[in-house]
Backbone as JSON Lines, residues from 0, in Angstrom:
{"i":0,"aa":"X","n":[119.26,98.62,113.33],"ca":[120.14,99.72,113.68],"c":[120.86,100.19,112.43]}
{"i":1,"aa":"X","n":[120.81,101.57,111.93],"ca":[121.71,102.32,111.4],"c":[122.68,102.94,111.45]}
{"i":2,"aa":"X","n":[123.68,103.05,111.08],"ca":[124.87,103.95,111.4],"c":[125.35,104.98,109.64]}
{"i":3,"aa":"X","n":[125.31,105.79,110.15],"ca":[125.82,106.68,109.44],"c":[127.28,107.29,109.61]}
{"i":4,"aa":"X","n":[128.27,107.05,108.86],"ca":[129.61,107.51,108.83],"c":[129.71,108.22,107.96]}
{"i":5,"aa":"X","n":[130.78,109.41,108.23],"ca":[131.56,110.74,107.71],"c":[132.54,110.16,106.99]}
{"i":6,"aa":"X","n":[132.48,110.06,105.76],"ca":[133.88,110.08,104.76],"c":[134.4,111.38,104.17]}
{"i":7,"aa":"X","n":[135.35,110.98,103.6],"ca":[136.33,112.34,102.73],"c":[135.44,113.5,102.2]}
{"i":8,"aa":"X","n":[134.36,112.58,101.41],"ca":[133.04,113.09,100.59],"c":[131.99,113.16,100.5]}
{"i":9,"aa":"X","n":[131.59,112.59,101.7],"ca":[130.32,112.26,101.77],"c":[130.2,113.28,102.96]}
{"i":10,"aa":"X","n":[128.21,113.26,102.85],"ca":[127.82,113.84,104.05],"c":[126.95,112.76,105.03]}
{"i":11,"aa":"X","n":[126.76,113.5,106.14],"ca":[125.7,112.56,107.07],"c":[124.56,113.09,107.65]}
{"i":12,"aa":"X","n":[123.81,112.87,107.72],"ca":[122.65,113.42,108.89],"c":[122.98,114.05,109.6]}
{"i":13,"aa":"X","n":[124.23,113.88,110.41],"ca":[124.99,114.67,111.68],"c":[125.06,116.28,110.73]}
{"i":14,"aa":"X","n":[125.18,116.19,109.68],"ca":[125.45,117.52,108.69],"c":[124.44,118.64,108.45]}
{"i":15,"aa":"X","n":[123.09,117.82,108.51],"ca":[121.92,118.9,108.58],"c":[121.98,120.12,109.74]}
{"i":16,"aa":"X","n":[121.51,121.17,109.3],"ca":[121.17,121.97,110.09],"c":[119.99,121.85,110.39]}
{"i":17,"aa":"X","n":[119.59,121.55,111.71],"ca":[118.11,121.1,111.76],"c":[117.27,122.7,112.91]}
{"i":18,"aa":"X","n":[116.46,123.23,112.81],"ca":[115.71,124.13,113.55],"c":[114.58,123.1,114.42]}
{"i":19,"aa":"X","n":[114.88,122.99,115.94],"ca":[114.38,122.24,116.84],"c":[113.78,123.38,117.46]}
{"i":20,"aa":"X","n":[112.14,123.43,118.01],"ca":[111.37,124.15,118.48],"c":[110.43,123.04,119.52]}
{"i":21,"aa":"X","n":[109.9,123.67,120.18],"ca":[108.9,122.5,121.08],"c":[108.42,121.83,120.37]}
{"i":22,"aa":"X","n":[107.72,122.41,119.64],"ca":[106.49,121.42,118.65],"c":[106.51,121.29,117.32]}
{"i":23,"aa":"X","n":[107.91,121.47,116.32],"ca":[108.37,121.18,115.54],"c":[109.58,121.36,115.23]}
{"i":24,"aa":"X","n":[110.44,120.45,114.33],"ca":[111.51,120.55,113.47],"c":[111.72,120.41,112.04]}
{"i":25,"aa":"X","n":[112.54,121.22,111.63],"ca":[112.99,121.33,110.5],"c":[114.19,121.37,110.19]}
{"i":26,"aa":"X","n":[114.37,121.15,108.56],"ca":[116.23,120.93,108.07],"c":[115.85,121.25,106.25]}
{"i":27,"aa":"X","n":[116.96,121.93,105.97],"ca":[116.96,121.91,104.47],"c":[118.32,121.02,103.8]}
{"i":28,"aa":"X","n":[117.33,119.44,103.47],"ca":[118.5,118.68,102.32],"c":[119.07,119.14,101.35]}
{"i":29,"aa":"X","n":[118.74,119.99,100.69],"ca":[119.0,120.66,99.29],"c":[117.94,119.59,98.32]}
{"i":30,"aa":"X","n":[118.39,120.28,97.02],"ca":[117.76,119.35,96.14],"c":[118.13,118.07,95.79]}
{"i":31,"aa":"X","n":[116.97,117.24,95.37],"ca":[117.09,115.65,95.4],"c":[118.61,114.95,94.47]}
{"i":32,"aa":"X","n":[118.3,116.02,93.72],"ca":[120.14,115.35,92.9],"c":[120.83,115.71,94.0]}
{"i":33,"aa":"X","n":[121.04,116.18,94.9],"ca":[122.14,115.68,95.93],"c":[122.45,114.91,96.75]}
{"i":34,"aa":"X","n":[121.63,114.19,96.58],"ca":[121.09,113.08,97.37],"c":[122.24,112.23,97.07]}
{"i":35,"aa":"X","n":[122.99,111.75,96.48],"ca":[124.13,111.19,96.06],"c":[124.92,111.19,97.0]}
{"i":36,"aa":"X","n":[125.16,112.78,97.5],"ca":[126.17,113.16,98.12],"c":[125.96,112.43,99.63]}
{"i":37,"aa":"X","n":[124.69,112.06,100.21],"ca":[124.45,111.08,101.46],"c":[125.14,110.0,101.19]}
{"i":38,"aa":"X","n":[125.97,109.19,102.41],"ca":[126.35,108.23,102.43],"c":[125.84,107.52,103.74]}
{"i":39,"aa":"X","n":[124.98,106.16,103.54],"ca":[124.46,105.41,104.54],"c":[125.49,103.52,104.59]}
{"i":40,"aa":"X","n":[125.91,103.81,105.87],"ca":[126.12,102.58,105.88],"c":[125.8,101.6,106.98]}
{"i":41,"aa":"X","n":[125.48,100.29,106.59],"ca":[124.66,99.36,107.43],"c":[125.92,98.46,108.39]}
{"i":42,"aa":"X","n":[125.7,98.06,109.53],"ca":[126.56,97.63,110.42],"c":[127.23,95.85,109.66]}
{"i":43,"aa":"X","n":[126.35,95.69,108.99],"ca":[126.57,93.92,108.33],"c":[126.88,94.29,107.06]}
{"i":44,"aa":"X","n":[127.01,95.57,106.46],"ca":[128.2,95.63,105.39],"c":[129.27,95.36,104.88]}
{"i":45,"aa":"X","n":[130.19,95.18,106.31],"ca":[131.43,95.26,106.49],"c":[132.04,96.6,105.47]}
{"i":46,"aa":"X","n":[131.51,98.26,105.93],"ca":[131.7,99.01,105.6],"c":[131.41,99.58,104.04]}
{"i":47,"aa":"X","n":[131.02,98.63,103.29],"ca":[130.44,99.67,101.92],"c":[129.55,100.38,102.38]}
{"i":48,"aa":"X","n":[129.92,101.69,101.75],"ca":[128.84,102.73,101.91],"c":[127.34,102.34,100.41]}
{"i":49,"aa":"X","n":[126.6,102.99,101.43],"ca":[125.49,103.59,100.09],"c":[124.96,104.47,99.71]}
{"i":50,"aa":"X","n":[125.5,105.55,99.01],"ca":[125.36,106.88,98.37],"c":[123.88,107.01,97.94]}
{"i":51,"aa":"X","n":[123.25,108.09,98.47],"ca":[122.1,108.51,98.78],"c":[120.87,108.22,99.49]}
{"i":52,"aa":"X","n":[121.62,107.74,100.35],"ca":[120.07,107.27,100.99],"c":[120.36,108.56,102.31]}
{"i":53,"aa":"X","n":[119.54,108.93,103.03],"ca":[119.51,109.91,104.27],"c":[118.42,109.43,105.23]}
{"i":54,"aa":"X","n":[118.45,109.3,106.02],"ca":[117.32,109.32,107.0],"c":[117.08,109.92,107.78]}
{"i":55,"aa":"X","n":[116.09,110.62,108.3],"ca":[115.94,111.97,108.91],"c":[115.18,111.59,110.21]}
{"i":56,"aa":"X","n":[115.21,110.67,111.12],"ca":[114.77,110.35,112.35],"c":[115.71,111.16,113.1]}
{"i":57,"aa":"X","n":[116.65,111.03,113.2],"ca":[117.56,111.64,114.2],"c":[117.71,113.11,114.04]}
{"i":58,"aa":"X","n":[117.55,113.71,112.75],"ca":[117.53,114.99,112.74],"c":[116.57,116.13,113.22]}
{"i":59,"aa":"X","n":[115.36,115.14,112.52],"ca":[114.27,115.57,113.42],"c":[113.28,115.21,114.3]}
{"i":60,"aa":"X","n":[114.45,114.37,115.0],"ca":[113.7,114.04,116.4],"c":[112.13,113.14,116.03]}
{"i":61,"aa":"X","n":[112.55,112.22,115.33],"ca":[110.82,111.75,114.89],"c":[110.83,110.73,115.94]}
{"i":62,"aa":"X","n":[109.14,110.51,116.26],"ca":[108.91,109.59,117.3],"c":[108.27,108.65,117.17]}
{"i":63,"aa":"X","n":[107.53,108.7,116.3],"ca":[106.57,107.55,115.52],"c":[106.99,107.18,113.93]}
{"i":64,"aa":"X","n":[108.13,107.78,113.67],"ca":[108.25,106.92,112.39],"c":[109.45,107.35,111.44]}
{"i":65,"aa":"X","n":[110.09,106.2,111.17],"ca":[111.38,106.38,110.25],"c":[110.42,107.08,108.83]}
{"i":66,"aa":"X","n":[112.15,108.26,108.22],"ca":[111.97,108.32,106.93],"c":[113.48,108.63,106.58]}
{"i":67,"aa":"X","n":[113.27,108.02,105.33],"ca":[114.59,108.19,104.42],"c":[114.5,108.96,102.98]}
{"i":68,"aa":"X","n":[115.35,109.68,102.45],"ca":[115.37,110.46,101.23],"c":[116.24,109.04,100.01]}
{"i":69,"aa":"X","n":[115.87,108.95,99.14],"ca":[116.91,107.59,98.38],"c":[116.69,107.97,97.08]}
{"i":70,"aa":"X","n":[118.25,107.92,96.83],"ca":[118.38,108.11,94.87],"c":[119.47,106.93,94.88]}
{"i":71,"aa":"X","n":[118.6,106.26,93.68],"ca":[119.19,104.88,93.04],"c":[119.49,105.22,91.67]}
{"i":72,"aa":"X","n":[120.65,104.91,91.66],"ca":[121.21,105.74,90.06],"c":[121.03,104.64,88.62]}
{"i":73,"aa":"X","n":[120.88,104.74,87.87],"ca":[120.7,104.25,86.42],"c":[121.2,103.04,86.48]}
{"i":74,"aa":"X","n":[120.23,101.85,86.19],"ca":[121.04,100.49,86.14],"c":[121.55,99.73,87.35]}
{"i":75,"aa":"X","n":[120.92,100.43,88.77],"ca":[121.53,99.99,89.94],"c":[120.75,99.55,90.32]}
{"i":76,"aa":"X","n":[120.51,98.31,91.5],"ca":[119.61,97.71,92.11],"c":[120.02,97.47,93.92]}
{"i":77,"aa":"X","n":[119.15,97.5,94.58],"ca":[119.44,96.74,95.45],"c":[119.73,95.36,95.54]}
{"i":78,"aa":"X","n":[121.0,94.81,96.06],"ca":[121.36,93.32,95.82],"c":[121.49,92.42,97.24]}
{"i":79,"aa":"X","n":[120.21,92.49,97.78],"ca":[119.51,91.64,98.62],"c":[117.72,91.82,98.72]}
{"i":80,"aa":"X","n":[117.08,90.93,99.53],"ca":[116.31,90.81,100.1],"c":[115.65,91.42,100.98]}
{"i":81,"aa":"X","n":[114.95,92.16,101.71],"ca":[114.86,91.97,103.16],"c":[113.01,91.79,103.61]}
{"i":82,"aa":"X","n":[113.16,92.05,104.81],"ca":[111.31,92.25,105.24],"c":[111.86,93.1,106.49]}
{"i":83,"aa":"X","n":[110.69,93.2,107.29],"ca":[111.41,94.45,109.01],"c":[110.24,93.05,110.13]}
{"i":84,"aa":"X","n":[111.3,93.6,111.16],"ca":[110.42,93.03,112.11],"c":[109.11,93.34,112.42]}
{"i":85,"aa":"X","n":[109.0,94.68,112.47],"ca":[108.03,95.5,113.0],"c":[107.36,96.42,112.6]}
{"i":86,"aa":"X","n":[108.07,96.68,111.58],"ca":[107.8,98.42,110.59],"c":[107.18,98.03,109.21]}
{"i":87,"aa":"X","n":[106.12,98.33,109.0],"ca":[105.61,97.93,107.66],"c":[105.97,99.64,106.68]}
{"i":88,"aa":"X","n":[106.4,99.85,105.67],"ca":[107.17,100.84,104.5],"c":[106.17,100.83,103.66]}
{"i":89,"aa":"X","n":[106.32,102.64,103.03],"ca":[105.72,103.05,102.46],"c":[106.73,103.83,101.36]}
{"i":90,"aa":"X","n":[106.31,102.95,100.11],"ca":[107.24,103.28,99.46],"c":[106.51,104.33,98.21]}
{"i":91,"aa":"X","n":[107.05,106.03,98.38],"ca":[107.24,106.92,97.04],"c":[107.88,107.23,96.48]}
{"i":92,"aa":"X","n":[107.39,107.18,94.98],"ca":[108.18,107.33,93.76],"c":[108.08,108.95,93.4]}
{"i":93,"aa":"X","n":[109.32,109.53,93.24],"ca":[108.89,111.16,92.89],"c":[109.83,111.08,91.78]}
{"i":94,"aa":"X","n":[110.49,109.91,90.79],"ca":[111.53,110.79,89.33],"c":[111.99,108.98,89.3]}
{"i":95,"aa":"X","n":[111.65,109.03,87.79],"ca":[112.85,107.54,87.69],"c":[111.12,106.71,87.31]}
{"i":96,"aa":"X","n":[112.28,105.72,86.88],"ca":[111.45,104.47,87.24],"c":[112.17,103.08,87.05]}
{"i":97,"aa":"X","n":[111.13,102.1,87.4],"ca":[112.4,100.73,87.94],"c":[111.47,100.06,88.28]}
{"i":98,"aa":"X","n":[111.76,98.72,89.38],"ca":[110.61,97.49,89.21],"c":[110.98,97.21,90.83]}
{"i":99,"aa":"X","n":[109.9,96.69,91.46],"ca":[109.64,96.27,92.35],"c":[109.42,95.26,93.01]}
{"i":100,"aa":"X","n":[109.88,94.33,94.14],"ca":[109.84,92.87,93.95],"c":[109.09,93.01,95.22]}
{"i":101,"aa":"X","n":[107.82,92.64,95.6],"ca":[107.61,92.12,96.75],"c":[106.65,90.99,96.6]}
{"i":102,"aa":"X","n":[107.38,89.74,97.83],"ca":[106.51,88.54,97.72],"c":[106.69,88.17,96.57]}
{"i":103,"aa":"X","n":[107.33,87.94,95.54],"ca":[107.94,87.25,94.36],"c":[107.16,88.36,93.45]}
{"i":104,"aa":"X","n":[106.67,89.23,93.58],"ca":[105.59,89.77,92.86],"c":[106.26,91.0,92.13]}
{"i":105,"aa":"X","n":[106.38,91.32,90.7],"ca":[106.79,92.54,90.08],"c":[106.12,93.22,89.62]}
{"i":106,"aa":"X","n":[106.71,94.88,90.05],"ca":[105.54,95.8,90.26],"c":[106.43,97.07,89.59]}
{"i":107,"aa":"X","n":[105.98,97.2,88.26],"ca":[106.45,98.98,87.64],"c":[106.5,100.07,88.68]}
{"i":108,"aa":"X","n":[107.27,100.47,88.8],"ca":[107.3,101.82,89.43],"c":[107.82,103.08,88.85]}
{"i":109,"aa":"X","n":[107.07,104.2,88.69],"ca":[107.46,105.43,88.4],"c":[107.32,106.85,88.89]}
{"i":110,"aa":"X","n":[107.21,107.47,88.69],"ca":[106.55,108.96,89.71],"c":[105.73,108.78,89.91]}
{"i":111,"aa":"X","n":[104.75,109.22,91.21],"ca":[103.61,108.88,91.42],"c":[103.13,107.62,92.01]}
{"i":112,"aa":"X","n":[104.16,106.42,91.69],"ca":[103.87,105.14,92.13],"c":[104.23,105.02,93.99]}
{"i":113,"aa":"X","n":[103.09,104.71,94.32],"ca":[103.04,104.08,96.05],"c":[103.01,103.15,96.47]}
{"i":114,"aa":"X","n":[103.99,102.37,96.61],"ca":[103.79,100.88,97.45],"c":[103.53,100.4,98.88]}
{"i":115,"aa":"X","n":[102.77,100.21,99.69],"ca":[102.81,99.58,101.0],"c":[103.2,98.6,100.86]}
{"i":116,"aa":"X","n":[104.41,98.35,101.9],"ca":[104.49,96.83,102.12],"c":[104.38,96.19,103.81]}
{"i":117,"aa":"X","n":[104.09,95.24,104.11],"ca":[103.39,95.02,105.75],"c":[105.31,93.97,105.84]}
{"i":118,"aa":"X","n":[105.42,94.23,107.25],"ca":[106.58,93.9,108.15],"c":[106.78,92.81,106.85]}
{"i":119,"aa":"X","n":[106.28,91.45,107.18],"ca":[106.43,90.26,106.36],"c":[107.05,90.54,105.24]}
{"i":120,"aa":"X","n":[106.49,91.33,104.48],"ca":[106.9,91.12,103.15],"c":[108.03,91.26,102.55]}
{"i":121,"aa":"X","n":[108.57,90.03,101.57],"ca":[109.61,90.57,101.01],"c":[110.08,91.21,100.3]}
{"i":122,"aa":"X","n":[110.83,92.06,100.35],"ca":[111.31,93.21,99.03],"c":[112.62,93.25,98.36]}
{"i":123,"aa":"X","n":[112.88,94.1,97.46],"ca":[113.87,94.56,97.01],"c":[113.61,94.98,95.39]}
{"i":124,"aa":"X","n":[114.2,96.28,95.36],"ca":[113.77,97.13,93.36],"c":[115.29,97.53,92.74]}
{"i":125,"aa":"X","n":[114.65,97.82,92.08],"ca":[116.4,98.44,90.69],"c":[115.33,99.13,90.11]}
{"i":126,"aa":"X","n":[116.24,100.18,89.3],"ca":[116.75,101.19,88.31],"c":[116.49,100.71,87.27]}
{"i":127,"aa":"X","n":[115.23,100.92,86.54],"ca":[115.61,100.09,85.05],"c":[115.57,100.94,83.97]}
{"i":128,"aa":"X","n":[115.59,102.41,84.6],"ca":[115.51,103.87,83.89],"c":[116.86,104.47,83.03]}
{"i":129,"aa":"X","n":[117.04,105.86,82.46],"ca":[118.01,105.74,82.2],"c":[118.34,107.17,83.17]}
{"i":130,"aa":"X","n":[117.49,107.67,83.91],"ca":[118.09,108.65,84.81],"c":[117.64,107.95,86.42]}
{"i":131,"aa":"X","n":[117.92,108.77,87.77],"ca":[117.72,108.31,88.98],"c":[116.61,108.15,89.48]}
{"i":132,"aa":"X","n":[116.33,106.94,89.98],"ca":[114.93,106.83,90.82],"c":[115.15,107.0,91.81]}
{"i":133,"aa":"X","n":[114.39,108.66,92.36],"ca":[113.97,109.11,93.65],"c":[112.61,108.97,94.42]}
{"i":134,"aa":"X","n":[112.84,108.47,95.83],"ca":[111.73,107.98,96.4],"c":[112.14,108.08,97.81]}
{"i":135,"aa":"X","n":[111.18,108.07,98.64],"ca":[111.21,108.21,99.92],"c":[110.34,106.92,100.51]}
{"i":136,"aa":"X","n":[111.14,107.02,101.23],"ca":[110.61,105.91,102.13],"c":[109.66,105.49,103.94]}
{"i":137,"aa":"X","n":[108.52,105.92,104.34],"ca":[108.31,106.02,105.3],"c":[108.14,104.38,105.77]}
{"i":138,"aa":"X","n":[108.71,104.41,107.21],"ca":[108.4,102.94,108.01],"c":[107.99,103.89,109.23]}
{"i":139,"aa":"X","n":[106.85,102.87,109.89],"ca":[106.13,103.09,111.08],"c":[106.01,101.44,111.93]}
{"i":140,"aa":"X","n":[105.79,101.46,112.96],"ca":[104.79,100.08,113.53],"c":[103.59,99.57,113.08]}
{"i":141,"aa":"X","n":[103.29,98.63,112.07],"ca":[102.57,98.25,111.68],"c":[101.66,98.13,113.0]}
{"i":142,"aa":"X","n":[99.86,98.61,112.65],"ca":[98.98,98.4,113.11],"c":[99.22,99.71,113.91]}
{"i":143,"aa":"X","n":[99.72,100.67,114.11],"ca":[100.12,101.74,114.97],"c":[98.77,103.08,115.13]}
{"i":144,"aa":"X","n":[97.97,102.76,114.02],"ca":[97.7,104.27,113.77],"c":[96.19,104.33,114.0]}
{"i":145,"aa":"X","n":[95.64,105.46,114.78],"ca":[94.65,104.92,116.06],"c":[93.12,105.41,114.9]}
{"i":146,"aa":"X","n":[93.38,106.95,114.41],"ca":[92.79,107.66,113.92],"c":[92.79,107.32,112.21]}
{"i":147,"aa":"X","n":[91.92,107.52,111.55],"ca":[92.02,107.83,110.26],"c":[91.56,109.07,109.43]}
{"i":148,"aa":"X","n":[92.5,108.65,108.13],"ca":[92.16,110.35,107.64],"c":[92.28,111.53,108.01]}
{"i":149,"aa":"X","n":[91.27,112.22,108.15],"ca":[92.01,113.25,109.26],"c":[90.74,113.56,110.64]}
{"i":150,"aa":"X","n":[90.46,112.45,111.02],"ca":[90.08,112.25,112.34],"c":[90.53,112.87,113.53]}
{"i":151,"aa":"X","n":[92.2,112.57,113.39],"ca":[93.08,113.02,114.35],"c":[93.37,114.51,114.65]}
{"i":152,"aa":"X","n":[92.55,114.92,113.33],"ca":[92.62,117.03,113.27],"c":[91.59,117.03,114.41]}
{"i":153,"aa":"X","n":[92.6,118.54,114.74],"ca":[91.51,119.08,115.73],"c":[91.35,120.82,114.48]}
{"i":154,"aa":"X","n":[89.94,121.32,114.46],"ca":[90.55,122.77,113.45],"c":[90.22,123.63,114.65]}
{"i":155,"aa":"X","n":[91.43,124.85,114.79],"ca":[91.76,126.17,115.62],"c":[90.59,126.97,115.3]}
{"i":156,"aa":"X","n":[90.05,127.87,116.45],"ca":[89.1,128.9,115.42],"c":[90.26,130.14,115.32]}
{"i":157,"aa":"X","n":[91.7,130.17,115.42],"ca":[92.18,131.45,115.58],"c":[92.65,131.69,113.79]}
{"i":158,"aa":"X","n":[92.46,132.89,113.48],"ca":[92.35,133.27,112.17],"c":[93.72,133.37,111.84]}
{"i":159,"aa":"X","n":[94.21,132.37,110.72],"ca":[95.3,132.16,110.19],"c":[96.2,133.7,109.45]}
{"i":160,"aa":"X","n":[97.55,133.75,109.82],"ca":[98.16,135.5,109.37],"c":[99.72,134.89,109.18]}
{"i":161,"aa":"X","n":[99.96,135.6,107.83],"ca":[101.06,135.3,107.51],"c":[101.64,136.61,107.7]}
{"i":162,"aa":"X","n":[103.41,136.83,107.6],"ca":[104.36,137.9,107.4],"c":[104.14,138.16,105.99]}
{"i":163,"aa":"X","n":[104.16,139.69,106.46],"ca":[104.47,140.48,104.93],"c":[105.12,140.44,104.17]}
């Protein structure tokens, strides 16, 4: 469980403007350096916040799978452990770079870099850059996903038209 709280300065998920339609949603974060300005905090904190992380399940109504927006600033690390019960993470690197711990195992990360990790595994990375490592984070139910590739497409024959 997550909780997200409203401080003086910070923003929350509750803050997006999100466009909810039957069969899709949308929200504009701004750009990734603002990502700062998110404040996430975990219930076994005992209230420290953590500036930039966002997660966008609740905004847009996702049903099959957490995602989070995360900027880790210069020299900062995460200072625990964890694994998920259920959700195996997919970890992208889009700016920065920093190191990766899973299963005792260290792993460079920079733009471009993709990590899977399965429920079990243990994790936790830092900042070993001298600007922010931005990355997103998708978790799903491990073993969840029925189709591959793009199996799961169906293609329309109706002829695609954009606005002028």
């Amino acid at each position: 469980v997550y909780i997200h709280s409203l401080q003086e300065a910070d923003m929350s998920e509750q803050q997006l403007e999100a466009i909810k339609e039957k069969n899709f949603s949308s929200a504009q974060v701004g750009d990734f350096s603002g990502l700062g300005n998110y404040q996430f905090y975990h219930p076994l904190g005992k209230g420290r916040g953590w500036p930039g992380k966002l997660f966008l399940r609740g905004p847009l109504d996702l049903t099959g799978m957490e995602v989070s927006l995360n900027k880790l600033p210069a020299g900062q690390s995460v200072p625990f452990y964890h694994r998920h019960r259920e959700h195996e993470e997919l970890y992208v690197f889009l700016k920065g770079s920093g190191q990766f711990q899973v299963d005792g195992r260290t792993i460079d990360v920079r733009e471009g870099s993709v990590i899977r990790v399965a429920p079990d595994g243990v994790r936790t990375w830092r900042n070993t850059g001298d600007a922010d490592l931005v990355y997103i984070v998708i978790q799903a139910n491990a073993n969840s996903i029925g189709a591959q590739g793009i199996e799961d497409g169906v293609t329309l024959p109706e002829k695609v038209q954009w606005p002028a």
